[in-house]
Backbone as CSV, one residue per row, in Angstrom:
resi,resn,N_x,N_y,N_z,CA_x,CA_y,CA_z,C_x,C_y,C_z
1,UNK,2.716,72.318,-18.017,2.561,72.196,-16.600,1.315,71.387,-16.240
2,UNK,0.400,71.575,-16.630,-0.818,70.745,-16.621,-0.771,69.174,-17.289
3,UNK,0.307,69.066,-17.962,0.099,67.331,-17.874,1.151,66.562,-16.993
4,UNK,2.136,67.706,-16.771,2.804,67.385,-15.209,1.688,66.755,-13.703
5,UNK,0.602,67.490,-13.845,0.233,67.435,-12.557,-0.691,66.468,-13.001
6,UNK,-1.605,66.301,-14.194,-2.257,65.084,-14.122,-1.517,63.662,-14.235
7,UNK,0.011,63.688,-14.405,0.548,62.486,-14.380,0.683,62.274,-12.962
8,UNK,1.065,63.171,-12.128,1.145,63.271,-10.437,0.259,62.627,-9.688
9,UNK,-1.226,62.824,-10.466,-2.224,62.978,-9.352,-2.547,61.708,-9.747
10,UNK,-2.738,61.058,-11.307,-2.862,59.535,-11.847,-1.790,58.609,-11.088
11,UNK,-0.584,58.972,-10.567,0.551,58.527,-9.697,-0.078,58.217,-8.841
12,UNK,-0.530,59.138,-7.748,-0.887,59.021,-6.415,-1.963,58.554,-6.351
13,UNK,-2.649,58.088,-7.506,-4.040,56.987,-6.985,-4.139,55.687,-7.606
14,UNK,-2.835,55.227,-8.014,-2.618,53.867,-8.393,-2.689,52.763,-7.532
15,UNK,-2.552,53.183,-5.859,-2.462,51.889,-5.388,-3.789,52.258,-4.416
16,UNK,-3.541,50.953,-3.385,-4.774,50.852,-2.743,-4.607,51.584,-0.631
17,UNK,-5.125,52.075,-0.631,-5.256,52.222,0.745,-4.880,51.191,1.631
18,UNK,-4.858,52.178,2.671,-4.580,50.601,3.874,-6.175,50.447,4.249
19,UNK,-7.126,51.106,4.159,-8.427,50.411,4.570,-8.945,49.475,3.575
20,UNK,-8.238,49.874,2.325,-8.537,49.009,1.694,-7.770,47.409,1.498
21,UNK,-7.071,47.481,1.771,-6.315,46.348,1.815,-6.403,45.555,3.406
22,UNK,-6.725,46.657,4.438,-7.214,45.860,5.701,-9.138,45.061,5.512
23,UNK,-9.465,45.451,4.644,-10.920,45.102,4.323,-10.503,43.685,3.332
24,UNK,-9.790,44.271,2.395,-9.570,42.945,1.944,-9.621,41.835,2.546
25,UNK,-8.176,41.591,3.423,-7.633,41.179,4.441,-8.498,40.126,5.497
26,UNK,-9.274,41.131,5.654,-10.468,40.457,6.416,-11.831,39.682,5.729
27,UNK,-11.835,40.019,4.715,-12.478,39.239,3.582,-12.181,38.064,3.431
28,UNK,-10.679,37.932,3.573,-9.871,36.749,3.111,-9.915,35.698,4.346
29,UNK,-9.628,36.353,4.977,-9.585,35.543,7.039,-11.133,35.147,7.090
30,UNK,-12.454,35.716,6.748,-13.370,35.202,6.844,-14.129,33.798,6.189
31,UNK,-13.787,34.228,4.619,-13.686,32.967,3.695,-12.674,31.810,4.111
32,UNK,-11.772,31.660,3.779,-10.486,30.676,5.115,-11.376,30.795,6.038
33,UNK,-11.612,30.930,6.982,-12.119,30.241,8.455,-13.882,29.342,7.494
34,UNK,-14.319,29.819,7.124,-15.585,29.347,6.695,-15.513,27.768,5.748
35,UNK,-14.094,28.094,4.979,-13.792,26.873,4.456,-12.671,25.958,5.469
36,UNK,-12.095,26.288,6.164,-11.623,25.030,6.845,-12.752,24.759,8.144
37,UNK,-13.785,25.286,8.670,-14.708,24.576,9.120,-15.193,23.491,8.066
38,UNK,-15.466,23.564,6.774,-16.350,22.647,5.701,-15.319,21.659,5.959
39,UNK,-14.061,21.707,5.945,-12.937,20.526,5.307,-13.158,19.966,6.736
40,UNK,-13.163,20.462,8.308,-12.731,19.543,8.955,-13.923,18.706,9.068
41,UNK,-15.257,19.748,8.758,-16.446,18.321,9.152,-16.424,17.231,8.385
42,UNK,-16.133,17.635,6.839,-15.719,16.476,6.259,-14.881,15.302,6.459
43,UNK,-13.945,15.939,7.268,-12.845,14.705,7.198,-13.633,13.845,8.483
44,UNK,-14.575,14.518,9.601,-15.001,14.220,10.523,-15.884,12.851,10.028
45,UNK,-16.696,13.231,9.113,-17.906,12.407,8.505,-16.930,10.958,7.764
46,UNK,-16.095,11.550,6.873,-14.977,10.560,6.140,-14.677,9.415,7.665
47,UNK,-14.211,9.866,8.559,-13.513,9.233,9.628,-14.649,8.329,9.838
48,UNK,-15.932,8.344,10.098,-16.724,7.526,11.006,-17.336,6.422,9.537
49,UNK,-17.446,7.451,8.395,-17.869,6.101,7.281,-16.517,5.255,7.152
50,UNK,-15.160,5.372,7.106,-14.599,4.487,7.309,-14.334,3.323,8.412
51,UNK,-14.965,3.980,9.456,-14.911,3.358,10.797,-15.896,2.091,10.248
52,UNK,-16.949,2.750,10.020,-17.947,2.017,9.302,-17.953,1.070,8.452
53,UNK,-17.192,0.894,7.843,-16.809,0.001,6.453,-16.165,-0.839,7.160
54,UNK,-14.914,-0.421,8.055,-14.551,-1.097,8.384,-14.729,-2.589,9.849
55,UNK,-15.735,-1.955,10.157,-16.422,-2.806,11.444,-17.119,-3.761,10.333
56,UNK,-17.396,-3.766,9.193,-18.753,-4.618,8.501,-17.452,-5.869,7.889
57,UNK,-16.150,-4.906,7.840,-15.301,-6.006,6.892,-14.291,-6.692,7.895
58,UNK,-14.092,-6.245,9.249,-13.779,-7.422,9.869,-14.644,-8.134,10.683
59,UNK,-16.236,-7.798,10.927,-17.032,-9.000,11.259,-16.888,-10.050,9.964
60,UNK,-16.942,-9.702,9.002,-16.930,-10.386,7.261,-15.342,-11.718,7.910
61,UNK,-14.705,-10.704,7.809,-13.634,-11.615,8.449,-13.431,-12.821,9.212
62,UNK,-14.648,-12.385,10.361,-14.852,-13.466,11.363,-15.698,-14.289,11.256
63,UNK,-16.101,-14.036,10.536,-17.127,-14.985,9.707,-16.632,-16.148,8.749
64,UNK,-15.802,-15.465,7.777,-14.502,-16.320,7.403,-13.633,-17.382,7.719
65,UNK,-13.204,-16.611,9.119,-12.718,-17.527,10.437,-13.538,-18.828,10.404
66,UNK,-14.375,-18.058,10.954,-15.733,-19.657,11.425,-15.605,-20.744,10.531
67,UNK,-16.150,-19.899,9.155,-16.512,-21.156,8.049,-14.879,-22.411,7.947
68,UNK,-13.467,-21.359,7.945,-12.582,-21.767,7.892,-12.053,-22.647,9.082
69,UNK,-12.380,-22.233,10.483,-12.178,-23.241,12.027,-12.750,-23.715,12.612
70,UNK,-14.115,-23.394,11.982,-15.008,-24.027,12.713,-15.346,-23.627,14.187
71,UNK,-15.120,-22.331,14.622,-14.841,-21.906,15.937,-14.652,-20.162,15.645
72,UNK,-15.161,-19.806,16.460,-15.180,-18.017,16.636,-13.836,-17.615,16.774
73,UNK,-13.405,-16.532,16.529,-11.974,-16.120,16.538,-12.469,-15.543,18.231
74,UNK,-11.282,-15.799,19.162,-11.448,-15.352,20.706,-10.381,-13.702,20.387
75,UNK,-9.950,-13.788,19.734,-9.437,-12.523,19.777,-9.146,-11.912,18.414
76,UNK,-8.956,-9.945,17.759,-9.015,-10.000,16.377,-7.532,-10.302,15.503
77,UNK,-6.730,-10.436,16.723,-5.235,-10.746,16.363,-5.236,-11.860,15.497
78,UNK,-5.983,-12.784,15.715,-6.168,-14.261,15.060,-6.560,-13.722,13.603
79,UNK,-7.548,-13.017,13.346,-7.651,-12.599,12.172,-6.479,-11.942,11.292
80,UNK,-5.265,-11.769,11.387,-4.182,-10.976,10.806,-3.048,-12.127,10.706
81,UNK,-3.042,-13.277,12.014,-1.644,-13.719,11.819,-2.480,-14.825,10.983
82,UNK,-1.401,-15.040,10.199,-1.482,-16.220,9.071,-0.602,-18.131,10.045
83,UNK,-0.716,-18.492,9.061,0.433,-19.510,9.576,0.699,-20.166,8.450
84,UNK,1.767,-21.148,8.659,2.086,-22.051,7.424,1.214,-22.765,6.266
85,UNK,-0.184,-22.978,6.902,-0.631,-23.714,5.983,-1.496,-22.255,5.399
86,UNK,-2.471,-21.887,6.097,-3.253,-20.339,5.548,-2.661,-19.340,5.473
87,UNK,-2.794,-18.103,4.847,-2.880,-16.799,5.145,-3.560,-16.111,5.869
88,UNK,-3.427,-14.838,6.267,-3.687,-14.256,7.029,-5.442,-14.413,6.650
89,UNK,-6.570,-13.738,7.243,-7.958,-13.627,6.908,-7.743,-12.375,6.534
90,UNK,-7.507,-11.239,7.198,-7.620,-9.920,7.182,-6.340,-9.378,6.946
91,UNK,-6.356,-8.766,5.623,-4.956,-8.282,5.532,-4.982,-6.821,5.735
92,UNK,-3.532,-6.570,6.185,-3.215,-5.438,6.378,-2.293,-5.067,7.730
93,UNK,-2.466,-6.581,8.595,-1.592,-6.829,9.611,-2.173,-6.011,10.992
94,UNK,-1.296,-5.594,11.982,-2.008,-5.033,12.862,-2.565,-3.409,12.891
95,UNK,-2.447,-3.011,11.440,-3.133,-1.735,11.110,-4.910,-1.994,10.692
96,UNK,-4.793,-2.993,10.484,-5.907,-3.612,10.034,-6.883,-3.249,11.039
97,UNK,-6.560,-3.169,12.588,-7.389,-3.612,13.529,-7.249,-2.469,14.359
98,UNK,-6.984,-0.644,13.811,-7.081,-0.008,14.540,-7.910,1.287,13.808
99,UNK,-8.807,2.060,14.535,-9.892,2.823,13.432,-9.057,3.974,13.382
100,UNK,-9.825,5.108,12.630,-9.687,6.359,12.394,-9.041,7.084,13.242
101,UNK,-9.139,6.946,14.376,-9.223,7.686,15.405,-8.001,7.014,16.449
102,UNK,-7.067,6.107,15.586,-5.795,5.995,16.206,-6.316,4.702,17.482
103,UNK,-7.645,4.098,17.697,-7.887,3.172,18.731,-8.248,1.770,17.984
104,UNK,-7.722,1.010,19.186,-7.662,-0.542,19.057,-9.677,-0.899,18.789
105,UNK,-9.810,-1.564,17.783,-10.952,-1.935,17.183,-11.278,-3.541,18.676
106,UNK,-12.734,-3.402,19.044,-12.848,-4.216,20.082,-13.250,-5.225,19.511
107,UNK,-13.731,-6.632,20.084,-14.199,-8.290,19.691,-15.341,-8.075,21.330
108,UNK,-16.790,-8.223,20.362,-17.089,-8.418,21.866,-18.252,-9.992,21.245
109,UNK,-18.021,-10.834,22.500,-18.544,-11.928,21.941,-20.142,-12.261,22.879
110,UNK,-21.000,-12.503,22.109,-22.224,-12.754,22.482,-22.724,-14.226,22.203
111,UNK,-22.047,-15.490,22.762,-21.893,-16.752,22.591,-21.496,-16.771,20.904
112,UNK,-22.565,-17.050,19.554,-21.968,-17.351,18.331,-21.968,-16.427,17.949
113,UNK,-22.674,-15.295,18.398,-22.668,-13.908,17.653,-21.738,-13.024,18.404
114,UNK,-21.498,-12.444,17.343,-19.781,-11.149,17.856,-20.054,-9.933,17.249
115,UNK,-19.818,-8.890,17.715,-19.856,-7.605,17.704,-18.273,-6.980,17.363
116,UNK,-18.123,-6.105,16.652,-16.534,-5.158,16.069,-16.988,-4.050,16.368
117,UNK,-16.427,-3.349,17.292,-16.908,-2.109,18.122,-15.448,-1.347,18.276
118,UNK,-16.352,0.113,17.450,-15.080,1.262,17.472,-15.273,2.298,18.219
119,UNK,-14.396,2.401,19.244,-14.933,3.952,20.289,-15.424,5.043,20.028
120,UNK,-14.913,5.199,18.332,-15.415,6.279,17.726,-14.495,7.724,18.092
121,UNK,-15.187,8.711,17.768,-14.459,9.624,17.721,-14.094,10.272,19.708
122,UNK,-14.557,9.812,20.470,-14.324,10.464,21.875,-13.423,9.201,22.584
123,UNK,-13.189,7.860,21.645,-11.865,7.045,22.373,-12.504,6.367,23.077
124,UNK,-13.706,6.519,23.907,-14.555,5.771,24.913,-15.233,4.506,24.469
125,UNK,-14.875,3.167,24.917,-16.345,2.489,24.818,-17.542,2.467,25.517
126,UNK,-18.691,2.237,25.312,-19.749,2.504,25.721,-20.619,3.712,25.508
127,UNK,-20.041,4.861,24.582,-20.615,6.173,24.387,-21.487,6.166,23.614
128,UNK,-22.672,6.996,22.905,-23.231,6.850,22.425,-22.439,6.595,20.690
129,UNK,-21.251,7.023,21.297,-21.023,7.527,19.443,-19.579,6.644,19.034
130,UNK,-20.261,5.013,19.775,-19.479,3.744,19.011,-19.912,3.640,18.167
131,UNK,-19.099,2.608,17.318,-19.435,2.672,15.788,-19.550,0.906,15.974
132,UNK,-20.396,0.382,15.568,-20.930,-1.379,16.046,-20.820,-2.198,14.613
133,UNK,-20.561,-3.344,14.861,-21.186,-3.927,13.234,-22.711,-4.219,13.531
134,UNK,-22.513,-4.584,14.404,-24.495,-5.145,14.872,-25.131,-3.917,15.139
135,UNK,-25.150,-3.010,14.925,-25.747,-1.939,14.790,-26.689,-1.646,13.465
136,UNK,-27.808,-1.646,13.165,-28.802,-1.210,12.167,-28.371,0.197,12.181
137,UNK,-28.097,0.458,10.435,-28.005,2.031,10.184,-29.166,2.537,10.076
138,UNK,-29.384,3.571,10.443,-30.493,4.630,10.089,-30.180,5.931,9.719
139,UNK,-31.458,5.698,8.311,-30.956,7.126,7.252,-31.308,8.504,8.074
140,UNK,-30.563,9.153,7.784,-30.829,10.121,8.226,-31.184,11.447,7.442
């Protein structure tokens, strides 16, 4: 009779509580929320260094232009279409010419000097948080 009841009582404490498994639970929901904050700032930071790269490689582009027409590109469309005798400057077509953030990459012209200006992450031009080629980085 006595190893009846210690198999009973070893039975009834095999599994886990519900406080325990609601503690878990919440263990788990805390870690998850803590790591998809890390992933989205990342992708946040990812978004603007590509913005970045990419404002430096289609001024590069227009620069290209020049040496190649002798004349500033008036718009960045010129940079993508090719024609019979050249290829395109900037490949990748009209994906080429739109940032992270799903917006049309701007041409702003300052007589020979030109600016590639990305709204950045709030869509706006003029905000503080365009992304420029003529812009000096600073480390931070």
């Amino acid at each position: 009779m006595w190893k009846n009841e210690m198999i009973c009582a070893g039975a009834m404490r095999a599994g886990f509580t519900l406080v325990e498994l609601l503690v878990g639970v919440a263990i788990i929901g805390i870690l998850g929320t803590i790591a998809i904050q890390n992933v989205t700032q990342h992708i946040a930071a990812t978004r603007v260094t590509a913005a970045e790269a990419a404002v430096q490689s289609i001024s590069e582009a227009c620069t290209t232009y020049y040496i190649e027409k002798k004349k500033m590109p008036t718009s960045l469309g010129q940079l993508v279409d090719g024609d019979d005798d050249n290829p395109p400057i900037l490949e990748g077509g009209d994906g080429a010419l739109v940032d992270p953030w799903d917006n049309d990459y701007k041409l702003e012209s300052h007589g020979k000097r030109i600016a590639i200006v990305s709204a950045g992450p709030d869509g706006e031009f003029g905000t503080e948080d365009d992304i420029r080629s003529d812009k000096k980085k600073t480390k931070k």
